[in-house]
Residue frames as qw, qx, qy, qz and C-alpha x, y, z in Angstrom:
[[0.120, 0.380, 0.579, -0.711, 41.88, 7.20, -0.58],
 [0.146, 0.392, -0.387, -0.822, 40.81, 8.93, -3.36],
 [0.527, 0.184, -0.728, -0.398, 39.99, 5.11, -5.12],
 [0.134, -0.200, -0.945, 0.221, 38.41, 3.86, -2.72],
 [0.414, 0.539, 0.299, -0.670, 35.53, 6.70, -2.27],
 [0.493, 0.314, -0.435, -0.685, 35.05, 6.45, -5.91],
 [0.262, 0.059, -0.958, -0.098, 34.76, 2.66, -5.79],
 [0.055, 0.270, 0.776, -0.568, 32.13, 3.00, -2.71],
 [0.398, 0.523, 0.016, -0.754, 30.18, 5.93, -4.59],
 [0.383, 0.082, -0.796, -0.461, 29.99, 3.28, -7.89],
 [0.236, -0.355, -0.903, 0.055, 28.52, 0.32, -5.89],
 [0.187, 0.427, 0.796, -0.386, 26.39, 2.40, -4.12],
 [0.467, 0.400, -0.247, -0.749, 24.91, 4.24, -7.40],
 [0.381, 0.075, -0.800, -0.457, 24.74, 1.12, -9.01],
 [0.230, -0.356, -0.906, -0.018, 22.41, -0.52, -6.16],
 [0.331, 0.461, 0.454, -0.687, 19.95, 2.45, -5.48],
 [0.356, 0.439, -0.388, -0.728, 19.69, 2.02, -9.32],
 [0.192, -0.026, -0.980, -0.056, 19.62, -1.84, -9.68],
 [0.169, 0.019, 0.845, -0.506, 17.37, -2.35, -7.08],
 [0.135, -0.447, -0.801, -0.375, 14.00, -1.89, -9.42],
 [0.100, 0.595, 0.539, -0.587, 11.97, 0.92, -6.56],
 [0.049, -0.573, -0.539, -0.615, 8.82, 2.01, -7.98],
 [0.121, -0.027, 0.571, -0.812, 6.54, 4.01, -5.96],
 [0.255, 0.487, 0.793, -0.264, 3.21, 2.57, -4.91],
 [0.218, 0.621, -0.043, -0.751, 2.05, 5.27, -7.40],
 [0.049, -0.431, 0.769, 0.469, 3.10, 3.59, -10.26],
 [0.069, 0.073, 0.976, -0.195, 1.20, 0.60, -9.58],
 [0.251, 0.516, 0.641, -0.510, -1.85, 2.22, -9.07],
 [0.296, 0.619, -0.220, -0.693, -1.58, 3.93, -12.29],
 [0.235, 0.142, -0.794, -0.542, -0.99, 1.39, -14.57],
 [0.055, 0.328, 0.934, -0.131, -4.09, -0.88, -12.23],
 [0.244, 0.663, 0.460, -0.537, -6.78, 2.48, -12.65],
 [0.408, 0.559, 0.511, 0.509, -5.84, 3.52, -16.08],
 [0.162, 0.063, -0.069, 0.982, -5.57, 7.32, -16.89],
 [0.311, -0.301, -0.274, -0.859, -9.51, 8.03, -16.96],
 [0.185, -0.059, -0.912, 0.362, -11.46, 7.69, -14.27],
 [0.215, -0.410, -0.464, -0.756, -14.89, 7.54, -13.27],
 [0.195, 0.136, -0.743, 0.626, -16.19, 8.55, -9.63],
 [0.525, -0.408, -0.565, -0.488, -19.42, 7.42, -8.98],
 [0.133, -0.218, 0.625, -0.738, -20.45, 8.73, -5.19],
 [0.478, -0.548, -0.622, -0.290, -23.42, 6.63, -3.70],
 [0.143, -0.378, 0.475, -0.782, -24.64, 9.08, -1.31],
 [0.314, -0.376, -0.834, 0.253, -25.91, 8.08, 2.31],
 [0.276, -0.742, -0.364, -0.490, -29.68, 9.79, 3.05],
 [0.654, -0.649, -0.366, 0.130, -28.25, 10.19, 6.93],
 [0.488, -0.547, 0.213, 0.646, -24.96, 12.10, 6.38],
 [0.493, 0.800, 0.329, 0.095, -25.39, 13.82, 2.71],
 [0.169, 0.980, -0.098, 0.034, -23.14, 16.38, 3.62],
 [0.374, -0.624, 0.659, 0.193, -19.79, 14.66, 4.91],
 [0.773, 0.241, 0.524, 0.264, -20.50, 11.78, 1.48],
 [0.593, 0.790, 0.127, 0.094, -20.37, 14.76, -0.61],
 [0.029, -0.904, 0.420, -0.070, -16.98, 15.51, 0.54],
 [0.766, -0.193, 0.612, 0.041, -15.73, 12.29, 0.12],
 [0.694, 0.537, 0.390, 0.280, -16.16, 12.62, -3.27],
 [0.184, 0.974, -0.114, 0.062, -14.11, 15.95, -3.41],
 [0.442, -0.706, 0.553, 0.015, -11.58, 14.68, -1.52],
 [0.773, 0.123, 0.550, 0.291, -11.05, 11.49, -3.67],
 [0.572, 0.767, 0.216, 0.195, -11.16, 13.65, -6.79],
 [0.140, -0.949, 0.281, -0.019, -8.64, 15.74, -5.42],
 [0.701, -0.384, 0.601, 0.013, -6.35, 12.68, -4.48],
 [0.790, 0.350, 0.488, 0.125, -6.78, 11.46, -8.01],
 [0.353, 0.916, 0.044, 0.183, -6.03, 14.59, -9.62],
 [0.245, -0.864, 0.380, -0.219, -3.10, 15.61, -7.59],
 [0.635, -0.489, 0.597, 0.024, -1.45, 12.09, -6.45],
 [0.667, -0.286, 0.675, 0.133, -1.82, 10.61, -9.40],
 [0.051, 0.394, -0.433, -0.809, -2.22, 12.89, -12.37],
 [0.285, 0.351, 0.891, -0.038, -5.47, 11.02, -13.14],
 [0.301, -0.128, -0.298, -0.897, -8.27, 12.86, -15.54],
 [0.418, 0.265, 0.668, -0.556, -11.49, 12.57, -13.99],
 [0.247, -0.031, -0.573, -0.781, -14.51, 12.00, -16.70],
 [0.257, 0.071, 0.644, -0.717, -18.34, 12.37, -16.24],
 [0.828, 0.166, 0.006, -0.535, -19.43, 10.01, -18.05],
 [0.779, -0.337, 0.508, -0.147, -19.11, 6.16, -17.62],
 [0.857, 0.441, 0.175, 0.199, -18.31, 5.00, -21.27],
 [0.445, 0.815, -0.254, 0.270, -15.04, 7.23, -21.30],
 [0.510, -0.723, 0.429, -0.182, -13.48, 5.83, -18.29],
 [0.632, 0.204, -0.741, -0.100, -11.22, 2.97, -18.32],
 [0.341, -0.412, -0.837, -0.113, -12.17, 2.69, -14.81],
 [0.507, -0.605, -0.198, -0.582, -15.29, 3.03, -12.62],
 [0.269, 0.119, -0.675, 0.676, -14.82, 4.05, -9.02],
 [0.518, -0.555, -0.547, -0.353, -17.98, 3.19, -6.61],
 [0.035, 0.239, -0.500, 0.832, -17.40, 5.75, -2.92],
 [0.543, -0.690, -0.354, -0.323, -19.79, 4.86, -0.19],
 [0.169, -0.502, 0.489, -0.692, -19.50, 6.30, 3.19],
 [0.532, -0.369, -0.721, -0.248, -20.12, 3.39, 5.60],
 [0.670, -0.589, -0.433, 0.133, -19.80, 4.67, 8.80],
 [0.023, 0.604, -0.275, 0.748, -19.14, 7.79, 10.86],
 [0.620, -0.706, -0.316, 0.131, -18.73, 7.86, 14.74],
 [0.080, -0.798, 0.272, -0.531, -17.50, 10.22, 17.74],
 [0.861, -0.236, -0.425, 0.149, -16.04, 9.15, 20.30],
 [0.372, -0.849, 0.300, -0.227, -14.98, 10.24, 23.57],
 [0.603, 0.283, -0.512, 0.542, -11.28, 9.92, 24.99],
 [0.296, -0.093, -0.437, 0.844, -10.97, 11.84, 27.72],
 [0.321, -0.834, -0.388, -0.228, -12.65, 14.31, 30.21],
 [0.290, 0.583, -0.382, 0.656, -11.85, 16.59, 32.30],
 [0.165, -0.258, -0.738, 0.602, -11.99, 16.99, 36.28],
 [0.320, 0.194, 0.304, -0.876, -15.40, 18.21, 35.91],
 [0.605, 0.217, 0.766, 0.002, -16.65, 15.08, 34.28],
 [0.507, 0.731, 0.048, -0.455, -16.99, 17.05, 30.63],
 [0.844, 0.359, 0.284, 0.280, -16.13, 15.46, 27.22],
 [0.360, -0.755, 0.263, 0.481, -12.44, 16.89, 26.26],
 [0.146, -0.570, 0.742, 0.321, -11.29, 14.73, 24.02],
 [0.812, 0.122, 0.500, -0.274, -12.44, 13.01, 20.84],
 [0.092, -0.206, 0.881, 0.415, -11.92, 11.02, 17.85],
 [0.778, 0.346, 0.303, -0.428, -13.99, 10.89, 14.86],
 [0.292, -0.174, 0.842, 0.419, -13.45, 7.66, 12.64],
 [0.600, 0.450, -0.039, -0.660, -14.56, 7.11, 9.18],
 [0.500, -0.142, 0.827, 0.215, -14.79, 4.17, 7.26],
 [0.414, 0.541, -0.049, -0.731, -15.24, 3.88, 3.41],
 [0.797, 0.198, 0.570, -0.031, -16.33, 1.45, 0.96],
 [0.294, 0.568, -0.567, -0.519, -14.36, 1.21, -2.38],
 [0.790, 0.381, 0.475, -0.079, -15.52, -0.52, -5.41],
 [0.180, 0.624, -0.482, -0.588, -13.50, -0.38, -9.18],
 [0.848, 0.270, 0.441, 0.115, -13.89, -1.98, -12.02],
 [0.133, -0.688, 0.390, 0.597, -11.22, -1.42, -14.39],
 [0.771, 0.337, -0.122, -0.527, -12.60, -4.03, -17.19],
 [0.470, 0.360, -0.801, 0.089, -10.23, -6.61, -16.35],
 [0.434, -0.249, -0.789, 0.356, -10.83, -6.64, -12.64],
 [0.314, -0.654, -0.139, -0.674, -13.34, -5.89, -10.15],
 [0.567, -0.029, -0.662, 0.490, -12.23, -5.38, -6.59],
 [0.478, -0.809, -0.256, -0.225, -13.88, -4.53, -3.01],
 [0.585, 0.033, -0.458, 0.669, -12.00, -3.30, -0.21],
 [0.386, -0.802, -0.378, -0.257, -12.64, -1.10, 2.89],
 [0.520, 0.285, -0.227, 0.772, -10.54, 1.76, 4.19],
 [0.597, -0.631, -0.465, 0.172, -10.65, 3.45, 8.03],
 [0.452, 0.116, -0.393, 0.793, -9.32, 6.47, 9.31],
 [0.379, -0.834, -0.332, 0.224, -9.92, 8.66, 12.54],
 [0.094, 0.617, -0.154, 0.766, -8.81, 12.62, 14.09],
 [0.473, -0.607, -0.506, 0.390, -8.80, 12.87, 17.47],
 [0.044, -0.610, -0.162, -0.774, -9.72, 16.86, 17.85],
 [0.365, -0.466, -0.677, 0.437, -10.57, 18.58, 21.51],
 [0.193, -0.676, -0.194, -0.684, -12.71, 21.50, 22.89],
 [0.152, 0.471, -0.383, 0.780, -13.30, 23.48, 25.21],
 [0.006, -0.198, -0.823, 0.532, -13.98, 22.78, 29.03],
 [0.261, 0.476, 0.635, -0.550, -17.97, 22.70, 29.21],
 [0.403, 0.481, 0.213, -0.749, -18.86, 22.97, 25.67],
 [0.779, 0.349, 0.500, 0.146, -20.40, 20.71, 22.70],
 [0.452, 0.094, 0.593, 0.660, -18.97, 19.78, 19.51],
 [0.162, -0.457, 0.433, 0.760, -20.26, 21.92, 16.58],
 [0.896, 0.252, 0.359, -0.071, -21.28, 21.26, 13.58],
 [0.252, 0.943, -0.190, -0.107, -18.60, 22.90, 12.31],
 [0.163, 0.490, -0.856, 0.026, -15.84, 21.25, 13.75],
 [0.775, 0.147, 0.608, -0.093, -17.70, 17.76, 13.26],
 [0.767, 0.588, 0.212, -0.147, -17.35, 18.57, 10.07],
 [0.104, 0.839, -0.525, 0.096, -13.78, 19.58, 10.32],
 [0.791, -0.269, 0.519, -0.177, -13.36, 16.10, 12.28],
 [0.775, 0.340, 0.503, -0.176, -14.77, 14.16, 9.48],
 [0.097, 0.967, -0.168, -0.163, -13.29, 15.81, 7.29],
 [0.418, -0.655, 0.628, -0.045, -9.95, 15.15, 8.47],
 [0.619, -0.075, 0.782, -0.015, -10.50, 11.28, 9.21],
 [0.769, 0.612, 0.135, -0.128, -12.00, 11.03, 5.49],
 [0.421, 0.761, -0.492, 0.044, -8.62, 12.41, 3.92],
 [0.329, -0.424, 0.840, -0.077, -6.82, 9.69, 6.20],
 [0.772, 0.142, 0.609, -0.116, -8.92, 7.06, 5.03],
 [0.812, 0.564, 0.151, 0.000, -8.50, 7.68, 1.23],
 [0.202, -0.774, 0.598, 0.052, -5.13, 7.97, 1.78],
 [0.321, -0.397, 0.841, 0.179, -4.86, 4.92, 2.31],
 [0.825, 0.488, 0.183, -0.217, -6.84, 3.76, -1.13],
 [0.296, 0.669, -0.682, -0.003, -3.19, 4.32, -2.94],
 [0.151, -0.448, 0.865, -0.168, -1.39, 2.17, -0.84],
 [0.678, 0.044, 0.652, -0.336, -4.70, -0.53, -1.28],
 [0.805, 0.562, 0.010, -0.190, -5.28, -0.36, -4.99],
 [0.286, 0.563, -0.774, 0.042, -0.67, -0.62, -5.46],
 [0.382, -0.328, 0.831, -0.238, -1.19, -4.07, -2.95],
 [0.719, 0.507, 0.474, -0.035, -4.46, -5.92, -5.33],
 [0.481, 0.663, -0.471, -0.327, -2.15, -4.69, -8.01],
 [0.009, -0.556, 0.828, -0.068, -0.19, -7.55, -7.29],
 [0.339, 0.018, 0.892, -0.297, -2.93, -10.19, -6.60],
 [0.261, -0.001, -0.681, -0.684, -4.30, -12.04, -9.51]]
């Protein structure tokens, strides 16, 4: 009994080791390089939810992936280009008194890098669905709390894009 758990506990140590898992981190580190430069092109219609795009990326960089930021373009190895393209609300639901209940605001963001090997485009999407109270409008507060939100989903998923074009020459 005895030899036979030990025998089970080998093989399976030896194939969660064998097997070669990285995390999608990894990837993205060696494809952005440790310095990084975040260049925000703001949008004249929404100023205040672009500038928080850029926090939130910087935050993401700093935190997920132990990046150094740098603010200036010759010390990066690469340049990151954030544009906010699109913000919307959207109604889900009402209630039995025909009032907006239920929405969902989606964001969608344009990423650009150049890392001096490669330069790649790619566009990333995320939404919050958020509700209030019978018979009274959004905010701007919690719009901005929305947005917000759906931003940090969307640059989520920049990781998981920049580890997948790691892979594609």
């Amino acid at each position: 009994m005895k030899l036979s758990q030990l025998l089970v506990s080998f093989f399976l140590v030896l194939f969660l080791t064998a097997c070669g898992y990285k995390p999608s981190t990894t990837y993205v580190k060696k494809e952005l390089g440790e310095k990084i430069f975040v260049n925000l092109i703001i949008d004249l219609r929404d100023p205040r939810n672009t500038v928080l795009i850029k926090d939130a990326m910087n935050e993401l960089l700093v935190h997920r992936l132990d990046s150094k930021l740098v603010y200036d373009r010759k010390l990066a190895d690469t340049i990151m280009d954030l544009k906010l393209s699109a913000v919307s609300l959207q109604v889900l639901q009402d209630d039995d008194s025909g009032y907006n209940k239920l929405y969902k605001a989606v964001v969608k963001i344009a990423v650009d890098y150049d890392n001096g090997l490669n330069k790649k485009s790619f566009s990333v999407s995320g939404d919050y669905d958020f509700s209030i109270d019978s018979g009274t409008t959004i905010t701007d507060t919690r719009r901005f709390e929305a947005i917000k939100s759906a931003a940090s989903e969307a640059l989520e998923d920049v990781i998981s894009t920049i580890a997948v074009q790691s892979f594609k020459k």
